[in-house]
C-alpha angles and dihedrals in degrees: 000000000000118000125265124257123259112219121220100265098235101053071054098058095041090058092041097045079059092063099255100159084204104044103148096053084048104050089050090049090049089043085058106049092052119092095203140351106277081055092052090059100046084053097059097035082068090045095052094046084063101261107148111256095231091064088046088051087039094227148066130232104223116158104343095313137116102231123191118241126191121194120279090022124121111268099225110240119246086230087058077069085081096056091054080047086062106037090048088054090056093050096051094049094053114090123263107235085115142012107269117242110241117196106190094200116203081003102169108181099008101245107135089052085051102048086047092053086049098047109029102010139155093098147131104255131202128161134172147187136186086214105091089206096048088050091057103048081047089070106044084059099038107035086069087056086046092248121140124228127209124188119219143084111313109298101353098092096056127109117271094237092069103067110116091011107080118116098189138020113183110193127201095174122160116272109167110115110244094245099058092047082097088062099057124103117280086246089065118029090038097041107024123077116256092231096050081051104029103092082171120246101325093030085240100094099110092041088062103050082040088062094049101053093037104088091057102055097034112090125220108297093011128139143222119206122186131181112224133137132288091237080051102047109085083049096054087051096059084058097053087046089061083059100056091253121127107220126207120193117221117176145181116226085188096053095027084235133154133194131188113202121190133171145222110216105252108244116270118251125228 
């Protein structure tokens, strides 16, 4: 294993004097990504000003992968990585006689459906976003995966042939409630979109109108995932209830992470 770069310590003290936790990963990772000194700069000076790093580099790290990231589009969490690690789990474990369909809801950048192409592919792959900027950033990520992307509000934009003949729905909806939005990092309230972060007063809106959609796209032993807090999840799993669908809560105390799981019964046979 090769050693790690040292950054120059003062690109180090600039980043740290603007409060990056992680300043000297950063300032490698910037030192990299600039092809000469005047872009370096540039670079931090972006970075200093508050910018996330991952829209100065251009890119996110999720699950191994290097993911594409426009301005103004949702940076994917490193505890979202758990609800890939689920979803992926699902997949693995369903018999081979066809590709899965795979539907990435409220997918921004794409990179669910691109971690699960990557872990547990082949599949047929389809994501979508109401946000225009998020969509497109999604296929720059996914069409090379072969994974179309469709731009409109949760299921709404998805072709008509795959009602009752999806296998797996993963769902990073919004989920923080309206009023805490304030309390959120500058990263992410300043340079991330309100609808990819407004979950509505509760934070469960779109949970709700997710769960209600849901049945009638789902086929016959399908699954829906989606990501939501561990204060949130029993009641997420009332709302899935009031769809018919029985909910189970998995978590990651090492991510933070938290994942309701709920199925459709597999068609009888005979």
């Amino acid at each position: 294993m090769g050693s790690r770069a040292t950054p120059r310590p003062e690109l180090v003290g600039r980043l740290r004097a603007a409060g990056c936790v992680f300043a000297e990963d950063e300032a490698v990772l910037l030192e990299a990504a600039a092809a000469a000194g005047a872009e370096l700069d540039g670079l931090v000076r972006q970075r200093v000003s508050g910018l996330p790093l991952e829209h100065v580099l251009g890119w996110a790290e999720f699950c191994g992968l290097r993911i594409l990231v426009d301005p103004r589009v949702f940076v994917p969490r490193r505890r979202t990585e758990y609800l890939v690690k689920c979803a992926a789990r699902l997949l693995s474990a369903r018999p081979a006689p066809r590709w899965p369909v795979v539907v990435d809801l409220c997918c921004g950048s794409g990179a669910v459906g691109a971690a699960l192409a990557a872990a547990a592919g082949p599949l047929e792959l389809h994501a979508a976003d109401v946000d225009p900027a998020a969509a497109a950033c999604a296929r720059r990520n996914l069409l090379p995966l072969g994974g179309e992307v469709h731009e409109g509000d949760l299921f709404d934009p998805l072709p008509e042939r795959l009602r009752g003949r999806v296998d797996l729905v993963a769902v990073n909806a919004p989920y923080v409630p309206s009023g805490m939005i304030g309390t959120m990092p500058p990263e992410a309230r300043l340079h991330e979109p309100r609808v990819s972060l407004d979950g509505g007063p509760d934070g469960l809106e779109l949970q709700r109108r997710i769960a209600a959609a849901a049945p009638v796209w789902l086929a016959p032993g399908g699954h829906l995932l989606i990501e939501t807090s561990r204060r949130q999840a029993p009641q997420t799993v009332k709302i899935l209830a009031g769809s018919g669908l029985s909910g189970r809560v998995f978590g990651s105390r090492k991510l933070d992470a938290t994942v309701v799981l709920a199925g459709v019964p597999a068609a009888k046979e005979g």
